[in-house]
C-alpha positions as CSV (number, residue, x, y, z in Angstrom):
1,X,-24.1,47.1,-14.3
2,X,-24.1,45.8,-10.6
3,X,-21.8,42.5,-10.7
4,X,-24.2,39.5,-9.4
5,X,-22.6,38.3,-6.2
6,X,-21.3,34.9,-6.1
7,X,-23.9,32.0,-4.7
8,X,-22.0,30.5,-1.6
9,X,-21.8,27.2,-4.2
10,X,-19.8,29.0,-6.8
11,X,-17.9,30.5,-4.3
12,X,-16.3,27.6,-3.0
13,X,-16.1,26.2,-6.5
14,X,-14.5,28.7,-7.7
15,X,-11.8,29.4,-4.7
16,X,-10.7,25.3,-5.3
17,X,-9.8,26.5,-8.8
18,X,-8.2,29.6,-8.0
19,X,-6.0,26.9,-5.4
20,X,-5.7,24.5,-8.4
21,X,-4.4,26.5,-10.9
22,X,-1.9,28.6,-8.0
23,X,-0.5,24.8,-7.3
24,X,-0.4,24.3,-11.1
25,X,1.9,27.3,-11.3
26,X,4.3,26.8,-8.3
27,X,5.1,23.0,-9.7
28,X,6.3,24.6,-12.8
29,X,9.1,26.1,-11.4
30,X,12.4,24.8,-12.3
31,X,13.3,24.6,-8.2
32,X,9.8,21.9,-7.8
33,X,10.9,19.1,-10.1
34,X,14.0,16.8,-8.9
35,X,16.3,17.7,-12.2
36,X,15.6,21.4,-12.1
37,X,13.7,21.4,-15.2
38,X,10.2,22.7,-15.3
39,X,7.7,20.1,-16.1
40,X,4.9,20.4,-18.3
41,X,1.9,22.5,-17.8
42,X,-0.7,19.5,-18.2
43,X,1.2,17.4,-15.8
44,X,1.4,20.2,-13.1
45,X,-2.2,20.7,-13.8
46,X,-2.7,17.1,-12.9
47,X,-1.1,16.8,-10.0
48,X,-2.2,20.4,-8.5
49,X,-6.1,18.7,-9.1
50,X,-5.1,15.8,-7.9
51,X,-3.5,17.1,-4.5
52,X,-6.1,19.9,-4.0
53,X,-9.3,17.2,-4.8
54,X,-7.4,14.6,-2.7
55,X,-7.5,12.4,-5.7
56,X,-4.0,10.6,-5.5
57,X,-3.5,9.2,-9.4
58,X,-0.6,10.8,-10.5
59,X,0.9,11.2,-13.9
60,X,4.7,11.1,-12.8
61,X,6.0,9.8,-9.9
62,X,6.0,11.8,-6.7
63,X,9.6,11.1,-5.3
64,X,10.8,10.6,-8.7
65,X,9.6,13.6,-10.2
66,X,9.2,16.2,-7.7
67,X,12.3,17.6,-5.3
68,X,11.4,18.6,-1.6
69,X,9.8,21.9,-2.6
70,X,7.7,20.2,-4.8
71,X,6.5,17.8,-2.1
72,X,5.9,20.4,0.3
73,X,3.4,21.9,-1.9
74,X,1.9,19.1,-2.7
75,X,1.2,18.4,0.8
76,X,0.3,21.5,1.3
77,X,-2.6,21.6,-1.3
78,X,-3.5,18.0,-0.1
79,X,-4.0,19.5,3.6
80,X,-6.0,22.6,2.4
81,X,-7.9,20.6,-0.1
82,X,-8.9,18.4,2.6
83,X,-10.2,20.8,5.4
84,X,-11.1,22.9,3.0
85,X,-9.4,26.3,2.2
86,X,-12.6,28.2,3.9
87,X,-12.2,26.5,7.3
88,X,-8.7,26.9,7.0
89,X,-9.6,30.8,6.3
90,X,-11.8,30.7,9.1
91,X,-9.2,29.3,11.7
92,X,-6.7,32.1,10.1
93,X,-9.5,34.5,11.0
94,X,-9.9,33.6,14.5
95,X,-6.0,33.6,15.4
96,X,-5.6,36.8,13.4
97,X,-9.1,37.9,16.0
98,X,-11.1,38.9,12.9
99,X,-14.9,39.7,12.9
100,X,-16.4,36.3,11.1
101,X,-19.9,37.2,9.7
102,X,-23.3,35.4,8.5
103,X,-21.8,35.2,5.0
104,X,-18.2,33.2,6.2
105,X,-20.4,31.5,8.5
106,X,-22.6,30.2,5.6
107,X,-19.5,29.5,3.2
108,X,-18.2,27.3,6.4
109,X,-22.0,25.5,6.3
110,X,-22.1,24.9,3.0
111,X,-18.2,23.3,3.1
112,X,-18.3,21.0,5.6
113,X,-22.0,20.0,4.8
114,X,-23.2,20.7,8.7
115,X,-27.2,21.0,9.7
116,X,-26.9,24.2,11.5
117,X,-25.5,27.8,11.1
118,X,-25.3,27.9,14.9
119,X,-21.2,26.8,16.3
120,X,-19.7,26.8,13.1
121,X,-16.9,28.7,13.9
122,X,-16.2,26.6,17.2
123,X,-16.6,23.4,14.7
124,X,-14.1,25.1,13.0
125,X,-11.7,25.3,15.8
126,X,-12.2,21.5,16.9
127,X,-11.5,20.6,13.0
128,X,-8.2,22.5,12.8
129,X,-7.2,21.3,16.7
130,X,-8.5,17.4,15.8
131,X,-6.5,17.6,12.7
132,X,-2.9,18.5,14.5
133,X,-3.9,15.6,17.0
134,X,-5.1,13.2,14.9
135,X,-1.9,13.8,12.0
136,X,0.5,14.4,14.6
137,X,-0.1,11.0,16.1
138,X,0.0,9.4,13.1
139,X,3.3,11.2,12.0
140,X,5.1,10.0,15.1
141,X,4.0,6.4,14.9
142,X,4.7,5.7,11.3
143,X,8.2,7.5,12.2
144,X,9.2,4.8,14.4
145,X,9.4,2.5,11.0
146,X,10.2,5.1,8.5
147,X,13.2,6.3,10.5
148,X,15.3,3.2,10.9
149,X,14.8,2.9,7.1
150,X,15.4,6.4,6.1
151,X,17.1,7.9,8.6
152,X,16.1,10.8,11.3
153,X,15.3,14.1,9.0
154,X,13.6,11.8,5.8
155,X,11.6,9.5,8.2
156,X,10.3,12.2,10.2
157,X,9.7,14.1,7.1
158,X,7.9,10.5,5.4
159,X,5.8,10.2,8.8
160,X,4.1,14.2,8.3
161,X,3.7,13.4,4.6
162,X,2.1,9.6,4.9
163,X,0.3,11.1,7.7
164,X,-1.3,14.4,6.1
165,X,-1.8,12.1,2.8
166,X,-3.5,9.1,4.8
167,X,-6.1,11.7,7.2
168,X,-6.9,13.4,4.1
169,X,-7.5,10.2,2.2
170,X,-5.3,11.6,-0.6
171,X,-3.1,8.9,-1.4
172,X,-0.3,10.3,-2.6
173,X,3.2,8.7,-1.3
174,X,7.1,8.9,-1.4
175,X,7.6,5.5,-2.2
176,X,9.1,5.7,-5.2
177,X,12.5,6.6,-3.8
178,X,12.8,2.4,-3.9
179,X,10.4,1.7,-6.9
180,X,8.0,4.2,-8.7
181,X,5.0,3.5,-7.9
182,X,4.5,1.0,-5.6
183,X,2.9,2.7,-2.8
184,X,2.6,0.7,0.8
185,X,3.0,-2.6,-1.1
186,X,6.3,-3.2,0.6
187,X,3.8,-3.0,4.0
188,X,1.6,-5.1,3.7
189,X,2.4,-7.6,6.3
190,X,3.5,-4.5,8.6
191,X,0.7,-4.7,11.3
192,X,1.8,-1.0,12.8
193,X,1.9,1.0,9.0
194,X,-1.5,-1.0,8.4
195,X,-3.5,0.6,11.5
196,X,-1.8,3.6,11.8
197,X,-2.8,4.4,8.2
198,X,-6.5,3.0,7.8
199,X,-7.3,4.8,11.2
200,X,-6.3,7.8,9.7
201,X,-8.2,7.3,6.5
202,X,-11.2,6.2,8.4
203,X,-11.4,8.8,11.0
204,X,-10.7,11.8,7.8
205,X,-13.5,9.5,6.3
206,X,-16.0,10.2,9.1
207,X,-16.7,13.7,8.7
208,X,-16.3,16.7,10.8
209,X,-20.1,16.3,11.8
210,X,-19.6,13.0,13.2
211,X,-16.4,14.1,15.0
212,X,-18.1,17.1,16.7
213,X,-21.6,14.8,17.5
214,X,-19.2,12.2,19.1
215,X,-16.9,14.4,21.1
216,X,-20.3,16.4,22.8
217,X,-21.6,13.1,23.7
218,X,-18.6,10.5,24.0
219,X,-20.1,7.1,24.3
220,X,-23.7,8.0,24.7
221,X,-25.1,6.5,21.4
222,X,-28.3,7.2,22.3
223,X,-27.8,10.6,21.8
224,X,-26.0,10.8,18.9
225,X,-27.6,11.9,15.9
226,X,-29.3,10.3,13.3
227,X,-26.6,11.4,10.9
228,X,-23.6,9.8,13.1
229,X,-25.5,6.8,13.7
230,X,-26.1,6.2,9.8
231,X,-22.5,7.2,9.3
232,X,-21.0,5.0,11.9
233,X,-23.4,1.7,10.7
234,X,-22.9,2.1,7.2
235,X,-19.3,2.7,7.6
236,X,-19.0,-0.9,10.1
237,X,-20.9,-2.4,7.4
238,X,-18.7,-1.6,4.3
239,X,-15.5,-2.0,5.7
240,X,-16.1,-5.5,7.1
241,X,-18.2,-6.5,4.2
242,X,-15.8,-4.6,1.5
243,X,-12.9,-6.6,3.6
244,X,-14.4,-10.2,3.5
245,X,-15.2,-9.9,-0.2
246,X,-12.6,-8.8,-1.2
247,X,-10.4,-11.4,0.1
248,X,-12.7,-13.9,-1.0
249,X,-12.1,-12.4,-4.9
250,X,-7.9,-12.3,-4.0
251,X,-7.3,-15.1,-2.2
252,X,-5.8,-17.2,-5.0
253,X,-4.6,-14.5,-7.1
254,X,-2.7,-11.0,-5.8
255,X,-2.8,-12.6,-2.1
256,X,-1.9,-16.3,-3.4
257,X,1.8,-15.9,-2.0
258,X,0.4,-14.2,1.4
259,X,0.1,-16.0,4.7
260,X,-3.1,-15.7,6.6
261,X,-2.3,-12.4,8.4
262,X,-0.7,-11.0,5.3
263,X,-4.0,-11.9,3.8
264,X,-6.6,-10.5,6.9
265,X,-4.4,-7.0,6.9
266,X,-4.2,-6.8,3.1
267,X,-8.1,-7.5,2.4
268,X,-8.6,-5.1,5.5
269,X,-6.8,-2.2,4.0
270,X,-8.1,-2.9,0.1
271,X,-11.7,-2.3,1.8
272,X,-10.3,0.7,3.7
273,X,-8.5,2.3,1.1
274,X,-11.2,1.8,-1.7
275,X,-13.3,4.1,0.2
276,X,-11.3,7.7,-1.3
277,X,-7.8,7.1,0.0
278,X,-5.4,5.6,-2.8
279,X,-3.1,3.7,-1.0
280,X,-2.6,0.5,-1.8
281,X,-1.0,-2.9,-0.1
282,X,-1.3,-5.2,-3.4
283,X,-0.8,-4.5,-7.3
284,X,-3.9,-3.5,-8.4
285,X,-3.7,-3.9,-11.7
286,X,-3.1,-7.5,-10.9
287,X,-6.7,-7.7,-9.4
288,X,-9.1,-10.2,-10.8
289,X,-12.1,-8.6,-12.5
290,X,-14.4,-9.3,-9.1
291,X,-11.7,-7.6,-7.3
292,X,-11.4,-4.7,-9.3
293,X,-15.7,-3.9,-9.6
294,X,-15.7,-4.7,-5.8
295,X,-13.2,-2.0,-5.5
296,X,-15.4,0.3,-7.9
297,X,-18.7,-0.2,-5.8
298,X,-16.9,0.7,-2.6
299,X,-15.5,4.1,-4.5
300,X,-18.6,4.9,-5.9
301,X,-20.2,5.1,-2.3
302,X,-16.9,6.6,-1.2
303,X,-16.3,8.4,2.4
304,X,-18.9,10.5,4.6
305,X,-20.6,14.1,3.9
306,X,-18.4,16.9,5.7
307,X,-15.3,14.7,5.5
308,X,-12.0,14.6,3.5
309,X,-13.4,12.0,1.7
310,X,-15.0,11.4,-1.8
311,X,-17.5,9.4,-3.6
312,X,-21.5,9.9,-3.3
313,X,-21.4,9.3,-0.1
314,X,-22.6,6.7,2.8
315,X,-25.9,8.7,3.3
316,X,-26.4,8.5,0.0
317,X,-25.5,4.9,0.3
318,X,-27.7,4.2,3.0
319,X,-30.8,6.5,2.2
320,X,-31.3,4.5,-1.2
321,X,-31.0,1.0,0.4
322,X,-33.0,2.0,3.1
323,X,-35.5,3.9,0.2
324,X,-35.8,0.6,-1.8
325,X,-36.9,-1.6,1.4
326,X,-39.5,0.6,2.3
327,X,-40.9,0.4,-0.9
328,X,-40.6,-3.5,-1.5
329,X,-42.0,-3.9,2.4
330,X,-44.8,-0.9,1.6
331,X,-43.5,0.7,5.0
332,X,-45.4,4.0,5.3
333,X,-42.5,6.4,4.7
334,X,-38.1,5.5,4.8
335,X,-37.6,5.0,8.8
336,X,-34.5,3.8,10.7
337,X,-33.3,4.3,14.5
338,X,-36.9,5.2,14.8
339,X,-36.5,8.1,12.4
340,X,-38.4,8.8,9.3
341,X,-36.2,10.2,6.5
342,X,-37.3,13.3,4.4
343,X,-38.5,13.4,1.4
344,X,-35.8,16.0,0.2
345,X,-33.4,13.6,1.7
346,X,-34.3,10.9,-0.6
347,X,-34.6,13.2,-3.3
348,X,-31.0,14.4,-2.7
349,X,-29.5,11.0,-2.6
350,X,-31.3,9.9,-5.7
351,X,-29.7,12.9,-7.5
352,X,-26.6,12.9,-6.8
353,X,-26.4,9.0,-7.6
354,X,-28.0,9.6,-10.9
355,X,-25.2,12.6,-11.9
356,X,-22.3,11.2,-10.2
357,X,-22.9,7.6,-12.5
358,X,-23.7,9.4,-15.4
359,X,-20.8,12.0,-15.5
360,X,-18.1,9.3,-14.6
361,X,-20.0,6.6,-17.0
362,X,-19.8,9.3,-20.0
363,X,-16.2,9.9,-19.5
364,X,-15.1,6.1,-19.2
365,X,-17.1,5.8,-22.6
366,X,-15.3,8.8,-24.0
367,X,-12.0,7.1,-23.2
368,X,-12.7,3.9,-24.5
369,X,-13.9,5.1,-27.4
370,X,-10.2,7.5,-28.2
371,X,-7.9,4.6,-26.0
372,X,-7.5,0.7,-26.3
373,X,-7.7,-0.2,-22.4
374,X,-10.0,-2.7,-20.6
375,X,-13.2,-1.9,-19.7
376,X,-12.2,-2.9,-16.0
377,X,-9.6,-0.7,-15.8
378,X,-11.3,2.4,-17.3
379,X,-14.0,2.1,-14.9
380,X,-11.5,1.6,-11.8
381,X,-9.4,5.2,-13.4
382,X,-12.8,7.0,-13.9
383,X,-14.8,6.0,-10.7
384,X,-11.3,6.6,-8.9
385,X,-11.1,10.1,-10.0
386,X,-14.6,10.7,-9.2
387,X,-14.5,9.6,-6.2
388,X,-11.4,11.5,-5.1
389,X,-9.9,7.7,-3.9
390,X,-6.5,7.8,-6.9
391,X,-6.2,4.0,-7.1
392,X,-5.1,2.7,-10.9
393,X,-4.0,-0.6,-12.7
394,X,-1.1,2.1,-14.0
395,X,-3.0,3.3,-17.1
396,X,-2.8,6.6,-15.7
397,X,0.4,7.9,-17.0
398,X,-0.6,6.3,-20.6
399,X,-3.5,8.7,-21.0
400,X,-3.5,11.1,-23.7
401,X,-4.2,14.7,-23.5
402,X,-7.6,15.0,-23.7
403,X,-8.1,11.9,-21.5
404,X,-6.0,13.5,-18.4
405,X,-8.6,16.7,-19.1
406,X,-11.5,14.1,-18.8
407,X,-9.9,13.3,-15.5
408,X,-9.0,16.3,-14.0
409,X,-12.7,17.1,-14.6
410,X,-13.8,14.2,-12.6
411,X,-11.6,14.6,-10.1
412,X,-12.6,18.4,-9.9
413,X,-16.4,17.7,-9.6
414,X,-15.1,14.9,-7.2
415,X,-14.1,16.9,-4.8
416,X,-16.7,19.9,-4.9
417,X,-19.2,17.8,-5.2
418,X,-21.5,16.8,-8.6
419,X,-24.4,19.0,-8.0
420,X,-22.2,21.7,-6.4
421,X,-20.3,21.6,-9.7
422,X,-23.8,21.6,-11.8
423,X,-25.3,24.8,-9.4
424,X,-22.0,26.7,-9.7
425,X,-22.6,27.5,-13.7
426,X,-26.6,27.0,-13.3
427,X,-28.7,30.5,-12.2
428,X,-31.6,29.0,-9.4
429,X,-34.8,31.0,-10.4
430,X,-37.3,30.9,-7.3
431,X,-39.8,28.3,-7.0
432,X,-43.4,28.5,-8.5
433,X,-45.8,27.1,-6.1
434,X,-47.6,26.2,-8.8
435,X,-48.3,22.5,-9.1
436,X,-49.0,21.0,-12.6
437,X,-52.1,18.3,-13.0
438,X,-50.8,15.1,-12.5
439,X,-50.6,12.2,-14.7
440,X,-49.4,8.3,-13.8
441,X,-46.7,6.8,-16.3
442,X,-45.5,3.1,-16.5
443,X,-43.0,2.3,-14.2
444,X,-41.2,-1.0,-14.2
């Protein structure tokens, strides 16, 4: 029996958990935990997800638990989770002056989410080359206040790890070495950590697409596609809006003690950071109930398509806001920037907004029903592992088995995507262009 080849969808669903369970395996040596003892299988299967999906919840704490070998994988599954291990395979083709056919070239489509087969493999250069630039920068300015603290080797070494964890909106930091836990909250007043680290996660945010449309045409928005302009709008919109409201919901609670530009840079960053990144400036499970389901909208929608960045998406976002105005204004089709929308586009959207709040609504019910937690902070620990962002009130590390399955699942289909997950197990038989007679329902 001839073996059915794999659909480019399962291919790249598969290969994440081929990297998964590799990074599962290389924790549980003795030499990658801090007391040379091997740590549990479940927990290294956490934390390889986690890293490799760009997640950032963590069972154990990073600094704590894990010695400098340790570390340096888990930075080095968060980096290859968030290029993607077929770009990276690409890039390792090109160096190594390999042949790169239709079939990588259509793997690399289908990863980075791009609109044409056409330059893939030059895209593929300027994400590899934009990475070093944009993480090398970062590492050397968050170096000039991690040195002085931790001296030359560790703050060099904290600057690469902040860096590669911030551009690939993974969340994951070395914190702990003063209290487990506790993330940037010790900077959040710290004007040069703030920027440094929401540039990063907003530029990794963007999407590769968006990178490559701006750096053909510079500052020619004009020209820019209707992808980057949605991108770019949306993104504006969210981060401002996310920012305002959620300093509105704070002000008198976790930012009660804050002056006013303790309070601008902390409600900045909470918006930022919501959006797939993990980091965090303020307790969050101190948040006020508005706070915390502000902070689950804005990981819902998540990053941008082709990015290192979860969530559904600000397409998605944008193409079901823009959807429902055209149908209460009875506009003849969903138009922006002088653009009409396709149907399949809408279709897409609606989709993957339907599965992704279904999956993660399921398993926060599951939960509940086996755990006594709030329903606040069930939803911010499922909608965080769905949408690849790893920020949690701490109930993380009081999950039970099955629970931290439920997550790892999330965070898994996170990162691969919902309907990518869905196609990898389903067989796609070929259309019948056969139409059925139609018949009108009650809607509404």
């Amino acid at each position: 029996m001839i073996r059915r080849q794999l659909s480019q969808t399962q291919f790249i669903a598969y290969g994440f958990l081929a990297i998964i369970l590799l990074g599962t395996l290389l924790l549980m040596l003795p030499w990658s935990s801090r007391d040379g003892q091997s740590t549990s299988f479940l927990e290294c299967l956490f934390t390889a997800t986690s890293a490799t999906c760009v997640t950032g919840l963590v069972v154990v704490d990073t600094w704590s638990n894990w010695s400098l070998l340790g570390q340096i994988i888990i930075i080095s599954l968060i980096q290859i989770g968030g290029l993607g291990f077929i770009t990276v395979g690409i890039f390792a083709a090109i160096i190594l002056r390999r042949k790169i056919g239709l079939r990588e070239r259509g793997l690399m489509q289908e990863s980075v989410n791009t609109l044409k087969l056409s330059g893939v493999v030059k895209l593929a250069k300027k994400i590899i080359i934009g990475t070093a630039i944009f993480e090398g920068t970062g590492a050397i300015l968050l170096s000039i206040r991690f040195v002085p603290r931790f001296g030359l080797a560790r703050g060099i070494f904290y600057g690469i790890f902040h860096s590669i964890s911030a551009f690939c909106n993974a969340g994951f930091d070395l914190m702990g070495c003063e209290t487990p836990y506790m993330s940037l909250t010790g900077y959040y007043d710290d004007w040069l950590v703030n920027i440094v680290i929401m540039s990063l996660i907003v530029i990794g945010g963007l999407g590769f697409i968006v990178w490559d449309d701006i750096s053909r045409n510079k500052l020619a928005v004009r020209k820019y596609m209707l992808h980057t302009k949605i991108v770019l709008l949306t993104t504006i919109f969210l981060i401002i809006g996310g920012a305002v409201a959620i300093g509105i919901a704070e002000r008198n609670s976790t930012m009660a003690s804050m002056d006013a530009d303790g309070v601008i840079w902390s409600s900045l960053f909470a918006s930022v950071t919501a959006r797939t990144a993990g980091f965090n400036t303020i307790d969050v499970a101190a948040m006020t109930e508005a706070g915390k389901l502000l902070t689950v909208f804005l990981m819902f929608i998540g990053g941008s398509p082709g990015s290192t960045a979860g969530g559904v998406k600000t397409t998605t976002f944008a193409t079901l806001i823009l959807y429902v105005k055209s149908m209460l204004t009875g506009a003849n089709g969903v138009n922006v920037f002088k653009r009409r929308l396709s149907d399949d586009s809408i279709k897409r959207a609606s989709c993957i907004c339907t599965v992704n709040l279904c999956l993660t609504l399921t398993v926060a019910t599951l939960i509940l029903i086996m755990q006594d937690f709030s329903t606040a902070d069930v939803l911010l620990e499922t909608f965080s592992a769905m949408g690849t962002v790893g920020m949690s009130t701490g109930i993380t590390r009081d999950l039970s088995d099955i629970s931290r399955l439920l997550v790892i699942l999330l965070m898994y289909c996170g990162r691969i995507g919902s309907m990518s997950f869905a196609l990898s197990f389903i067989r796609q038989s070929k259309a019948v262009k056969v139409r059925l007679p139609e018949e009108k329902i009650t809607i509404g």
